[in-house]
FIKOLZA-1660 file (N, C-alpha, C; in steps of 0.1 Angstrom, whole numbers, plus 5000, padded with zeros to 4 digits):
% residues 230
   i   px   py   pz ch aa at
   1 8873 3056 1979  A  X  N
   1 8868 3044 1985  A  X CA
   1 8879 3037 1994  A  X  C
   2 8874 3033 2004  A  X  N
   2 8884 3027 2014  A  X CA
   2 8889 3016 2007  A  X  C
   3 8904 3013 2012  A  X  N
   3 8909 2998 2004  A  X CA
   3 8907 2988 2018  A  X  C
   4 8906 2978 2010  A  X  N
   4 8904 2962 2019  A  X CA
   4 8909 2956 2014  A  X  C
   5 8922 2949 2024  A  X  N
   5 8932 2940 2017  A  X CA
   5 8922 2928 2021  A  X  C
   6 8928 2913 2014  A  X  N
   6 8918 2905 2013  A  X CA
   6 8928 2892 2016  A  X  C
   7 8931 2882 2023  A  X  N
   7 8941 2872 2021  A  X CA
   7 8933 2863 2025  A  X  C
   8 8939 2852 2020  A  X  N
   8 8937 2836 2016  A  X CA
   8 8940 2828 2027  A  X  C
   9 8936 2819 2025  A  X  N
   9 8941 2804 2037  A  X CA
   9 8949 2799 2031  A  X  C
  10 8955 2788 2038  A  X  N
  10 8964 2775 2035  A  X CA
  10 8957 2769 2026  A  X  C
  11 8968 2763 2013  A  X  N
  11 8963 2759 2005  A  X CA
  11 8952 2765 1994  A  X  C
  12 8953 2773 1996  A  X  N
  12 8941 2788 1990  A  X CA
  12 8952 2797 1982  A  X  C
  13 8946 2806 1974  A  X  N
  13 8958 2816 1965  A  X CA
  13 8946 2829 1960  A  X  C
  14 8954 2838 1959  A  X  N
  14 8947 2852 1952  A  X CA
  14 8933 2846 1951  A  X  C
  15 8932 2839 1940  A  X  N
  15 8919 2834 1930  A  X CA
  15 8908 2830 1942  A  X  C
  16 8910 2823 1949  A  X  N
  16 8903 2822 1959  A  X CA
  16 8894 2836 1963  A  X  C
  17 8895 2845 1960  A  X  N
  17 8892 2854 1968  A  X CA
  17 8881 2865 1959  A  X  C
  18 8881 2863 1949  A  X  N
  18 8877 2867 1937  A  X CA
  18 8862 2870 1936  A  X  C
  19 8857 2860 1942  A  X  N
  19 8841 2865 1941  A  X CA
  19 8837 2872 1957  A  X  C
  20 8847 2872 1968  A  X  N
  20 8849 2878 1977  A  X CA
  20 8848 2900 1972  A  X  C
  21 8857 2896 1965  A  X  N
  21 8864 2908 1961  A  X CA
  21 8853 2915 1952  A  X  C
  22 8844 2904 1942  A  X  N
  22 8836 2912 1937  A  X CA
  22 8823 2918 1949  A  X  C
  23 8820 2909 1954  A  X  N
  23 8807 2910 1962  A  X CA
  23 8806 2923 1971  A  X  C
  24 8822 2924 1973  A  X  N
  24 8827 2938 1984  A  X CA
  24 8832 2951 1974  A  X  C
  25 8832 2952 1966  A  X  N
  25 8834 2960 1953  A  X CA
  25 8826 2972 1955  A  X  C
  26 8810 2973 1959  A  X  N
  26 8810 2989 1957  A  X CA
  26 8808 2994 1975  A  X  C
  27 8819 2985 1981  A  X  N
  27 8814 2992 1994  A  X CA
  27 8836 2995 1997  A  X  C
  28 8840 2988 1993  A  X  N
  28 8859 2989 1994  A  X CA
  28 8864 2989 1981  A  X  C
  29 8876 2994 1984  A  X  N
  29 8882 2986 1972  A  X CA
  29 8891 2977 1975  A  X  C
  30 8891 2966 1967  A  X  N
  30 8895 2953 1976  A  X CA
  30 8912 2953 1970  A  X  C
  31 8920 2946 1976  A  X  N
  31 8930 2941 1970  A  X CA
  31 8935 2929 1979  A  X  C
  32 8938 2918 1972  A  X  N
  32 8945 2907 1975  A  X CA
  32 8957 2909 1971  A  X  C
  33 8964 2896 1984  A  X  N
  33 8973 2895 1984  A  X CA
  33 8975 2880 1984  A  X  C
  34 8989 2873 1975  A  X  N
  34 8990 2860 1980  A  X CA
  34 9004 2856 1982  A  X  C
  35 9003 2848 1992  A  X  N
  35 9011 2841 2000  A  X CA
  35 9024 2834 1993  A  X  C
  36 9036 2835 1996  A  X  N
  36 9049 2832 1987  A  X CA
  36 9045 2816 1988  A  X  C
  37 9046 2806 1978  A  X  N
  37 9044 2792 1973  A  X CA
  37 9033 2789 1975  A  X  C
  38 9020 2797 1973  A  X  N
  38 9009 2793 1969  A  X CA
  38 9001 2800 1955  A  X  C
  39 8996 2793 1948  A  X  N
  39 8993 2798 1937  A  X CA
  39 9001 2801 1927  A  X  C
  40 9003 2810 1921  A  X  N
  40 9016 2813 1911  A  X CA
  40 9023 2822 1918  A  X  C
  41 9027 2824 1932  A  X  N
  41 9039 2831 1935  A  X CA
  41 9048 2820 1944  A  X  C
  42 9055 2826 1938  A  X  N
  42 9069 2819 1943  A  X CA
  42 9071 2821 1956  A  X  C
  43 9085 2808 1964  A  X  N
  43 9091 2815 1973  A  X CA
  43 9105 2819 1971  A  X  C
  44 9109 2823 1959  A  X  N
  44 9121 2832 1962  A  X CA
  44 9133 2826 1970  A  X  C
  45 9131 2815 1975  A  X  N
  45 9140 2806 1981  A  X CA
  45 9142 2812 1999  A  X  C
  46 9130 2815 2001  A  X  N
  46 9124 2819 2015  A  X CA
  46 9120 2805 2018  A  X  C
  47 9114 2815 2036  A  X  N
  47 9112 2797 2040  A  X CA
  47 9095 2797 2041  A  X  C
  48 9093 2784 2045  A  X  N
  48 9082 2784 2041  A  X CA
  48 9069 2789 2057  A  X  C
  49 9068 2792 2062  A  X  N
  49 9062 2792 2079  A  X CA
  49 9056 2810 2080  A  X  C
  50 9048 2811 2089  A  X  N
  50 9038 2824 2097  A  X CA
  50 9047 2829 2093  A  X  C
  51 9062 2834 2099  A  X  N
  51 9069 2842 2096  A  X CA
  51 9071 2847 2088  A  X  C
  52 9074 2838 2077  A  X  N
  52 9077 2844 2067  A  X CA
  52 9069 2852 2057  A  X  C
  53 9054 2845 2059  A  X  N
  53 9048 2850 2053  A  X CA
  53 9043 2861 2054  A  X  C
  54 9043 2864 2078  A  X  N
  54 9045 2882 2081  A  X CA
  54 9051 2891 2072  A  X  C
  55 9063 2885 2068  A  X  N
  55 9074 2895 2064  A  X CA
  55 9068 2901 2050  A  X  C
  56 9066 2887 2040  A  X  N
  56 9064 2891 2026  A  X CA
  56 9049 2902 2030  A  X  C
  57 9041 2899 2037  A  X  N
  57 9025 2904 2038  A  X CA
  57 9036 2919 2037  A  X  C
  58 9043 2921 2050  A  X  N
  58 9044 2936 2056  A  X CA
  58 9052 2941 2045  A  X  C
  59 9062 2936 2036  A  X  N
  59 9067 2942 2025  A  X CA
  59 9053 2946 2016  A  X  C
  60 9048 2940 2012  A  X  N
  60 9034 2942 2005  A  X CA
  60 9026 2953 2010  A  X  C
  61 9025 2954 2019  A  X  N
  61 9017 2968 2026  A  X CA
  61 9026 2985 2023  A  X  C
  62 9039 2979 2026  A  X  N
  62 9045 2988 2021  A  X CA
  62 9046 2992 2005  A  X  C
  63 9050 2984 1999  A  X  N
  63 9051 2988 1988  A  X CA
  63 9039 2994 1976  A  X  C
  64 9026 2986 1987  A  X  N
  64 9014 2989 1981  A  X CA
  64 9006 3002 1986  A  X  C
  65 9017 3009 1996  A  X  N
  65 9011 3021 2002  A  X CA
  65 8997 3016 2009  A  X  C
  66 8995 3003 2017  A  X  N
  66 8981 3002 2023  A  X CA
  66 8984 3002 2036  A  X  C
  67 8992 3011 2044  A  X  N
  67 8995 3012 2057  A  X CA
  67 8981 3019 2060  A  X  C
  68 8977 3015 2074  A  X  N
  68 8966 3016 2079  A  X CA
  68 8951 3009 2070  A  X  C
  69 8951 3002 2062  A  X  N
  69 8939 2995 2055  A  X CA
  69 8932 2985 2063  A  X  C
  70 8923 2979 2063  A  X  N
  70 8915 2976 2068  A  X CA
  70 8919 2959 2063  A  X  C
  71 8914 2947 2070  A  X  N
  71 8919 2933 2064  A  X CA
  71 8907 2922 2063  A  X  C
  72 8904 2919 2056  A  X  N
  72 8896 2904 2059  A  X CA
  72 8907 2893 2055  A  X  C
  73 8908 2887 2068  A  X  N
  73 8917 2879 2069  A  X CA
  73 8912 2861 2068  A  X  C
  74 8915 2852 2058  A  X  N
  74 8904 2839 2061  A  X CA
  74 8905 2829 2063  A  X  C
  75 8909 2821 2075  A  X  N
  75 8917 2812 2081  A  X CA
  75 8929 2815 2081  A  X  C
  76 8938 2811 2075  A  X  N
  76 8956 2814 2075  A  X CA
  76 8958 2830 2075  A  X  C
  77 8948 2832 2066  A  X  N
  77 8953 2847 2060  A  X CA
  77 8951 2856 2076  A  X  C
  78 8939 2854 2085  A  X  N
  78 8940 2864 2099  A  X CA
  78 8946 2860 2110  A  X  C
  79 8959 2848 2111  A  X  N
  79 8964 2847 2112  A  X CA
  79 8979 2857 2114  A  X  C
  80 8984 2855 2102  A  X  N
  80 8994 2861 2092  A  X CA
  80 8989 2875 2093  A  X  C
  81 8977 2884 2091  A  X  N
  81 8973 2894 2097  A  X CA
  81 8979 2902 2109  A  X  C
  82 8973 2892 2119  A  X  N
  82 8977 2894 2131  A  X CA
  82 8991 2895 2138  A  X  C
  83 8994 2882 2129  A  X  N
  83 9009 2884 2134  A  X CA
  83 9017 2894 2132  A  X  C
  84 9017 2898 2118  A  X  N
  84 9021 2911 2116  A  X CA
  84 9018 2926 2124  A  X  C
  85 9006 2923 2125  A  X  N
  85 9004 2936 2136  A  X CA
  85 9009 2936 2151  A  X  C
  86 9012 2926 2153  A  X  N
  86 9018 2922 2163  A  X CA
  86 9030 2928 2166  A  X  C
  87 9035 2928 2154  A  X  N
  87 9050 2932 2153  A  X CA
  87 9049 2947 2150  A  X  C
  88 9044 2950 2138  A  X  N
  88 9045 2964 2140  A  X CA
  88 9029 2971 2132  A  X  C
  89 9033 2981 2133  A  X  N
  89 9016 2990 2131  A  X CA
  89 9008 2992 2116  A  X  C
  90 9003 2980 2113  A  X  N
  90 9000 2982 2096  A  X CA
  90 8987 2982 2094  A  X  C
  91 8977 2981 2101  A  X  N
  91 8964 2978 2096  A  X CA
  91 8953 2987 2105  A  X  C
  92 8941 2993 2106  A  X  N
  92 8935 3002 2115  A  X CA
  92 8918 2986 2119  A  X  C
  93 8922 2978 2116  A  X  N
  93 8910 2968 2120  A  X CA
  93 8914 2956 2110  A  X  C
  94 8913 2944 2115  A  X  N
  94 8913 2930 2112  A  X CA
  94 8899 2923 2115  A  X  C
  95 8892 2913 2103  A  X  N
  95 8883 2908 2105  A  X CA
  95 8885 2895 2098  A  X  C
  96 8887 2887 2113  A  X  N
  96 8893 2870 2105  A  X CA
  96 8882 2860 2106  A  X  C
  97 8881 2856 2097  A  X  N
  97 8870 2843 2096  A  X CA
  97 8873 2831 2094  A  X  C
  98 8870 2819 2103  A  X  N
  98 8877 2806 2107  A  X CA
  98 8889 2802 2107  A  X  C
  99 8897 2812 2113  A  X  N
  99 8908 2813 2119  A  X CA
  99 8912 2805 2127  A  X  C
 100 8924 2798 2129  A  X  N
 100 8928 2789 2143  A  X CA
 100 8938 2796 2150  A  X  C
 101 8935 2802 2161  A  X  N
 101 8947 2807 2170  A  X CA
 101 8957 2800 2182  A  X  C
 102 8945 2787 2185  A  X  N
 102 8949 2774 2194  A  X CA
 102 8955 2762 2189  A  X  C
 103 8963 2764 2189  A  X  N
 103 8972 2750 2180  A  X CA
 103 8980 2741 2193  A  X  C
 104 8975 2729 2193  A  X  N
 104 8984 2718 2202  A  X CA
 104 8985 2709 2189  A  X  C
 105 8997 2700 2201  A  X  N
 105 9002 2689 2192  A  X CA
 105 8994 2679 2184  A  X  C
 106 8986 2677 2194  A  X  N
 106 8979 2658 2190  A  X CA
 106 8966 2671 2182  A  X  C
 107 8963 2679 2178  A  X  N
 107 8954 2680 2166  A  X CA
 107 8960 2685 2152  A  X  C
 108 8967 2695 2156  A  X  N
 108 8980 2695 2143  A  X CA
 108 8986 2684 2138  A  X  C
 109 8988 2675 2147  A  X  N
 109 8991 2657 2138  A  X CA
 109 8986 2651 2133  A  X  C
 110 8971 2651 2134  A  X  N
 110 8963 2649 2131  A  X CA
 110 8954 2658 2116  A  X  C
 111 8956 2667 2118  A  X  N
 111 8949 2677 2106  A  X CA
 111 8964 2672 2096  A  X  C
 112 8977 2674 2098  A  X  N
 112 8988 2673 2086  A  X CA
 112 8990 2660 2084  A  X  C
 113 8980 2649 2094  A  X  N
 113 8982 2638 2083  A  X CA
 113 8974 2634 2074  A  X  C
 114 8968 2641 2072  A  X  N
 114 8952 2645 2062  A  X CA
 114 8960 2648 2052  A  X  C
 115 8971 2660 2055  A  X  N
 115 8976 2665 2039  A  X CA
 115 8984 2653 2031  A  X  C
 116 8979 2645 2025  A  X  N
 116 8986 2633 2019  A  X CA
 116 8984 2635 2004  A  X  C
 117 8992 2632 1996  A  X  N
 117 8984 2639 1984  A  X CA
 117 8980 2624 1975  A  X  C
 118 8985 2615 1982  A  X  N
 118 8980 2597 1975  A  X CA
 118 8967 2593 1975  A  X  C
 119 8960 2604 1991  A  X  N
 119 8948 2600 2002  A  X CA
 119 8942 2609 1989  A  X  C
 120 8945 2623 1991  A  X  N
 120 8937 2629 1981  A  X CA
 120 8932 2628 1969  A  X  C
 121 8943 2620 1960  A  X  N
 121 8942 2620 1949  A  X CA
 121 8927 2607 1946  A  X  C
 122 8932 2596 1956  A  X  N
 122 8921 2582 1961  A  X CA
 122 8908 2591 1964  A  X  C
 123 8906 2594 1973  A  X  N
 123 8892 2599 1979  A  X CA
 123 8888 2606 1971  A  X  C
 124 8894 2622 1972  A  X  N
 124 8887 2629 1967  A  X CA
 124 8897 2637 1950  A  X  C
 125 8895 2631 1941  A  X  N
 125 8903 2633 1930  A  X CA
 125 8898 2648 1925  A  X  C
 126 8885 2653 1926  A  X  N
 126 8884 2668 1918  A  X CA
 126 8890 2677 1931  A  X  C
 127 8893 2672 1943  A  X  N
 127 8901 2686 1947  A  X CA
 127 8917 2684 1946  A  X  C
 128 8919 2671 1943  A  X  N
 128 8933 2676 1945  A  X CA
 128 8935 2682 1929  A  X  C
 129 8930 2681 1919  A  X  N
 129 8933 2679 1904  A  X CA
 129 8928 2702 1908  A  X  C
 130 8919 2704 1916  A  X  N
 130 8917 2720 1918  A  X CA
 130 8934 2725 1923  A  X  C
 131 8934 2716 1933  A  X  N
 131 8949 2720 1938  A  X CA
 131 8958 2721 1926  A  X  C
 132 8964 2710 1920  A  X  N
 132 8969 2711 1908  A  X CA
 132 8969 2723 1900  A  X  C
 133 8957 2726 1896  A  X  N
 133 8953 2735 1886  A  X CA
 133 8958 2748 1895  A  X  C
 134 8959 2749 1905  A  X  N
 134 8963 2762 1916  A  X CA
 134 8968 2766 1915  A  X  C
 135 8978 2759 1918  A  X  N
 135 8995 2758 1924  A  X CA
 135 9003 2757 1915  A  X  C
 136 9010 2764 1911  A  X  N
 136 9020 2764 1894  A  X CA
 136 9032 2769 1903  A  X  C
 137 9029 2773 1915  A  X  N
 137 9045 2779 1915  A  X CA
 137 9053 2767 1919  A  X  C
 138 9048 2763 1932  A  X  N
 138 9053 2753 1939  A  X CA
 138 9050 2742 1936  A  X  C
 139 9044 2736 1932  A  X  N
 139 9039 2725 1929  A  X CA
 139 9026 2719 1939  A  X  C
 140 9017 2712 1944  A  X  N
 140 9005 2707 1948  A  X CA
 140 9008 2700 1959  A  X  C
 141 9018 2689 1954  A  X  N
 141 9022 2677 1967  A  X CA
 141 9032 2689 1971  A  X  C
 142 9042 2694 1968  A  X  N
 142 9054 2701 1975  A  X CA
 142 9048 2712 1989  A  X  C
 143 9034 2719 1981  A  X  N
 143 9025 2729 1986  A  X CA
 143 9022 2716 2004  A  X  C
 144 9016 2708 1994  A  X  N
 144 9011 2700 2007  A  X CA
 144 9021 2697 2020  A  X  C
 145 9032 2694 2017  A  X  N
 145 9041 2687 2023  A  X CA
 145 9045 2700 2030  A  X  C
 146 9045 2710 2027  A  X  N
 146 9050 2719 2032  A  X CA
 146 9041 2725 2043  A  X  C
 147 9030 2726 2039  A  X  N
 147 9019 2727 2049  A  X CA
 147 9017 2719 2062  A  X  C
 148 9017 2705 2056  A  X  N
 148 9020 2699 2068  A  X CA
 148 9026 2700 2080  A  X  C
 149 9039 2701 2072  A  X  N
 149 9056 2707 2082  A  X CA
 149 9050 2717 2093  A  X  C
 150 9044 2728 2085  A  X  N
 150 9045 2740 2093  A  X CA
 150 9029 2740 2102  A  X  C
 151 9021 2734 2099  A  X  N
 151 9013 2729 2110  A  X CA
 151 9018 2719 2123  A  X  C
 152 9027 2710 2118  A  X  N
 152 9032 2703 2131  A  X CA
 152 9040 2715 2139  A  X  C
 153 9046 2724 2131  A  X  N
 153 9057 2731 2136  A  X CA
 153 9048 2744 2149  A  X  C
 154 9035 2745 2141  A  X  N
 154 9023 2749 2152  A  X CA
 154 9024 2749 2164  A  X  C
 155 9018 2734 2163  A  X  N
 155 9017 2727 2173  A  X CA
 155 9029 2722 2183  A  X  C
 156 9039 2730 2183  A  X  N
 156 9047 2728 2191  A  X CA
 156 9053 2739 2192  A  X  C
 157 9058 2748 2185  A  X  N
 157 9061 2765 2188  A  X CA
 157 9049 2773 2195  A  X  C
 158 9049 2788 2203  A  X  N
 158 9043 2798 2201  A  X CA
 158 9048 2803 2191  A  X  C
 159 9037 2804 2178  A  X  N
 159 9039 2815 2169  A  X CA
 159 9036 2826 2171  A  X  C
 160 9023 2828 2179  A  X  N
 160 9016 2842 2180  A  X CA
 160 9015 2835 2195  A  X  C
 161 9019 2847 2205  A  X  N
 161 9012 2842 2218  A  X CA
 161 9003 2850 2224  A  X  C
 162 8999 2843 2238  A  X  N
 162 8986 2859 2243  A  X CA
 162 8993 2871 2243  A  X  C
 163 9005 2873 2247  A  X  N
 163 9007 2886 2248  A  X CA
 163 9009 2893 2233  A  X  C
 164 9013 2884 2225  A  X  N
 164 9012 2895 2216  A  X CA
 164 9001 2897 2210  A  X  C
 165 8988 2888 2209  A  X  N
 165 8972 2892 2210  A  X CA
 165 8966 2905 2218  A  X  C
 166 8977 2903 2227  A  X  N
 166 8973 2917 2240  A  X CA
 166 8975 2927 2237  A  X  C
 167 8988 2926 2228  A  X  N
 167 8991 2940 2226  A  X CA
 167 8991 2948 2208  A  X  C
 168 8977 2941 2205  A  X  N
 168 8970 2946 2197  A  X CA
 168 8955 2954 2190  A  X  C
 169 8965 2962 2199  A  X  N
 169 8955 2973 2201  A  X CA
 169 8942 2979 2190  A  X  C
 170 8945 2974 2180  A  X  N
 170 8935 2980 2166  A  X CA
 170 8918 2968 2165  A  X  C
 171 8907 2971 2162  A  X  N
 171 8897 2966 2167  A  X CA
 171 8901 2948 2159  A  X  C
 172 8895 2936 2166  A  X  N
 172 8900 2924 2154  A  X CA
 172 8886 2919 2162  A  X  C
 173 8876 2909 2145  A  X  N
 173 8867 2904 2149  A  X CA
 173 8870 2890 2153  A  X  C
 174 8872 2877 2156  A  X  N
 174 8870 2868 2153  A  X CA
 174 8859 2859 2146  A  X  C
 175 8858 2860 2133  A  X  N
 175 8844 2852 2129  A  X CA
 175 8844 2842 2131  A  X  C
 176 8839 2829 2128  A  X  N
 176 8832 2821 2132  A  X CA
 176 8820 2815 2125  A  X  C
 177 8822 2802 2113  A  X  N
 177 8807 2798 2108  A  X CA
 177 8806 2783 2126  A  X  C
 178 8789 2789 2126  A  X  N
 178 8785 2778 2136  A  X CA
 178 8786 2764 2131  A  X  C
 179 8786 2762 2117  A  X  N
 179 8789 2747 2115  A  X CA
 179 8806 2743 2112  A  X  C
 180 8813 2751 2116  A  X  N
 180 8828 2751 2111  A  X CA
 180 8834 2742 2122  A  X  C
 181 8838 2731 2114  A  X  N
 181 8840 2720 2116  A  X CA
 181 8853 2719 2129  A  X  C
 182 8870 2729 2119  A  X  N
 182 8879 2728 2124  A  X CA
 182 8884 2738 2134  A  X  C
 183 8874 2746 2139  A  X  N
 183 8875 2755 2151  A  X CA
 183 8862 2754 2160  A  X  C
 184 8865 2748 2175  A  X  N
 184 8859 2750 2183  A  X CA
 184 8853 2765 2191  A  X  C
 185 8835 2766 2191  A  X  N
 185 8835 2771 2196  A  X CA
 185 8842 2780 2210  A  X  C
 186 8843 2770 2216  A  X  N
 186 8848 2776 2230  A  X CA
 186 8863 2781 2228  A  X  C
 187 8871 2777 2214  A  X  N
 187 8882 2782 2211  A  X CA
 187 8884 2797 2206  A  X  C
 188 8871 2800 2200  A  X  N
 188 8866 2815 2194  A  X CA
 188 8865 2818 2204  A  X  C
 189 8856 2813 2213  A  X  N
 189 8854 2825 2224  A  X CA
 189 8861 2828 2233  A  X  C
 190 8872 2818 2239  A  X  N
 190 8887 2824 2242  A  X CA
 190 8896 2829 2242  A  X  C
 191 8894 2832 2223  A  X  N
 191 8906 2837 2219  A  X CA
 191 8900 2854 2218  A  X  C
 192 8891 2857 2213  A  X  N
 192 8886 2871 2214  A  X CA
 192 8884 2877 2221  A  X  C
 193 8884 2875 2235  A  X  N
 193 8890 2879 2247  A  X CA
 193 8904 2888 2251  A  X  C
 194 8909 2874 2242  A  X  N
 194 8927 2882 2244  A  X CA
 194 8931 2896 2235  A  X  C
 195 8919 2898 2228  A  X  N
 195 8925 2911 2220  A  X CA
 195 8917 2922 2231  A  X  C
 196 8925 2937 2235  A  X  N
 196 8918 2945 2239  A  X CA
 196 8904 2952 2233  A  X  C
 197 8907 2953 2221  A  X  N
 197 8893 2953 2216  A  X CA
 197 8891 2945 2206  A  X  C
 198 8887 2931 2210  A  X  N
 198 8883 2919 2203  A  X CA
 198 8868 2919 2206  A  X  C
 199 8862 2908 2193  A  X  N
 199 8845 2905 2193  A  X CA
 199 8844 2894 2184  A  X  C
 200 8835 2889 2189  A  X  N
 200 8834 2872 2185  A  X CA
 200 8817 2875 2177  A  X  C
 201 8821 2870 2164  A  X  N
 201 8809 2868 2153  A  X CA
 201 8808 2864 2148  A  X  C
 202 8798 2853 2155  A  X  N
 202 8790 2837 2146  A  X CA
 202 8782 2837 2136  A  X  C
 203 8786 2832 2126  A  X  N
 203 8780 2831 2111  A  X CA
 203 8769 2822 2111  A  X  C
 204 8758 2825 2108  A  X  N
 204 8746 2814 2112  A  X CA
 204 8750 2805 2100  A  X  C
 205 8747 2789 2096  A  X  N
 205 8745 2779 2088  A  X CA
 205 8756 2784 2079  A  X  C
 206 8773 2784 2084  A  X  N
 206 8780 2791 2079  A  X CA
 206 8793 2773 2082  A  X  C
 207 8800 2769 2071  A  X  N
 207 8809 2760 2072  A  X CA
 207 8817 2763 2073  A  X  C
 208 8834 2759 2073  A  X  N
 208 8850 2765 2071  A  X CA
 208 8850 2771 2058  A  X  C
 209 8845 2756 2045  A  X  N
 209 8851 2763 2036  A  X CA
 209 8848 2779 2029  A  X  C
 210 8860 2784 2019  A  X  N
 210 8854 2794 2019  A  X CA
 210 8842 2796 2001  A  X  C
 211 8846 2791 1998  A  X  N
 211 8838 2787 1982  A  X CA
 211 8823 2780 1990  A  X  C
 212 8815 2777 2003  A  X  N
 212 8805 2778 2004  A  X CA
 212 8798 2789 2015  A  X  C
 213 8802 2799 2015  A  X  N
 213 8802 2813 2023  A  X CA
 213 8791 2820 2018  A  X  C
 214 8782 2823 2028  A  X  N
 214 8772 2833 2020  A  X CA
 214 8777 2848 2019  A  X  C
 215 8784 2855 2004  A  X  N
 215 8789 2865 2001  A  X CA
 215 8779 2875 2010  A  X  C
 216 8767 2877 2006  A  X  N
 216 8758 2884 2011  A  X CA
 216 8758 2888 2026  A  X  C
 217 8758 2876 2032  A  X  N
 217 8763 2876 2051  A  X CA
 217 8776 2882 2048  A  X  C
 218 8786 2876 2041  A  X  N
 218 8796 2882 2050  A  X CA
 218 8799 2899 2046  A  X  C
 219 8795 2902 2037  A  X  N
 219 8792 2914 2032  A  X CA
 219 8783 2925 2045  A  X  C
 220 8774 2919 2047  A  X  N
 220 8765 2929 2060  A  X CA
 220 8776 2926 2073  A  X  C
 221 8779 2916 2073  A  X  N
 221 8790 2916 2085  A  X CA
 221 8800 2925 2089  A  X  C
 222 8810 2925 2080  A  X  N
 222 8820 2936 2073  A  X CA
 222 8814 2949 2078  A  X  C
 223 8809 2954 2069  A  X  N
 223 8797 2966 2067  A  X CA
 223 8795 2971 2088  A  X  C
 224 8788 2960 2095  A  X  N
 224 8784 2960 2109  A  X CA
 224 8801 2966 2114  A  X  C
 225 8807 2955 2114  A  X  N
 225 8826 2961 2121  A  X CA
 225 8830 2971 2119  A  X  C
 226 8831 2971 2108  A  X  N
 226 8844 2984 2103  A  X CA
 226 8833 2993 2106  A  X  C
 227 8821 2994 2108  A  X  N
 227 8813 3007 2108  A  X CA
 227 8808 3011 2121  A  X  C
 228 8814 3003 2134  A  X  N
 228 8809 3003 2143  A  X CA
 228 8819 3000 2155  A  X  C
 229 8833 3006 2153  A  X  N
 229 8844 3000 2156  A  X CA
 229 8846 3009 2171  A  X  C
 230 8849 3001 2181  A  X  N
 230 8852 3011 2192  A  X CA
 230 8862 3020 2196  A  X  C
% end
């Protein structure tokens, strides 16, 4: 059975990914990966940003013998995907869903001043107490703050640029739920463009988060890409 690596968003860990993993079970075999200071892994006294977590992903591919595997990458995680392939040759197709590739300043300031963990704890107390319960390595507020950082840091670096979009040659979907809040349309359909064999696929009555995702859609989706790759 083909393996399908599986990675996480910001703020997200392994566990996140779990009923993903089951749903796609008798079609891959899945394996996740998580991100150094999210969930129970550590950062080893790395830093915390895209890069680094290229690096830790591409050590992981190696060591896990998944060179050439296939990726569902889910927000951060196709990202981090990408970037890596960017750099060097590890994956034979990427399929990222509500991904952000367009990062400016004044919305990145705006999204990392959300990550407040006072706001959270006030407003909405069962997710940050989820976060809490997540996050053992690094801690929740530390996770947050750190998040923040490297979202402002977004919006003012190229982390990934067009050209190195261009020069990734292996097929990459961009998904897309139509109700997803924090990626604009016309940003999806810009960015899928810049891959030589890129394709843009809108999730009908489909939000960002990933705990309200119809398994089943994203399952025939998958299924359509990888089986129909040019």
């Amino acid at each position: 059975m083909e393996k399908l690596l599986l990675l996480h968003g910001a703020l997200g860990s392994a566990s996140d990914l779990q009923l993903v993993s089951n749903a796609l079970s008798t079609d891959f075999n899945c394996v996740s990966f998580e991100f150094p200071g999210h969930g129970i892994t550590t950062l080893n006294q790395g830093s915390f940003n895209i890069d680094a977590f290229a690096e830790a992903l591409g050590q992981f591919v190696v060591l896990q013998n998944l060179q050439g595997c296939k990726v569902f990458g889910y927000s951060m995680g196709g990202f981090v995907a990408c970037k890596l392939q960017s750099q060097m040759s590890c994956f034979s197709a990427v399929y990222t869903l509500g991904t952000k590739f367009i990062w400016n300043r004044e919305s990145e300031a705006k999204e990392a001043g959300q990550l407040n963990p006072a706001v959270l704890e006030e407003r909405f107390p069962s997710y940050a107490q989820k976060l809490a319960n997540q996050h053992t390595a690094l801690g929740w507020k530390t996770l947050l703050a750190a998040t923040a950082t490297m979202m402002l840091n977004l919006g003012e670096e190229v982390v990934l640029s067009d050209m190195d979009l261009g020069a990734i040659g292996i097929p990459v979907a961009i998904g897309l739920g139509d109700r997803d809040k924090m990626i604009p349309l016309e940003d999806a359909t810009a960015t899928f463009k810049k891959f030589p064999k890129g394709c843009l696929d809108v999730l009908p009555y489909t939000q960002h988060p990933i705990d309200r995702l119809d398994l089943g859609l994203l399952r025939s989706r998958l299924q359509t890409f990888f089986n129909s790759q040019p």
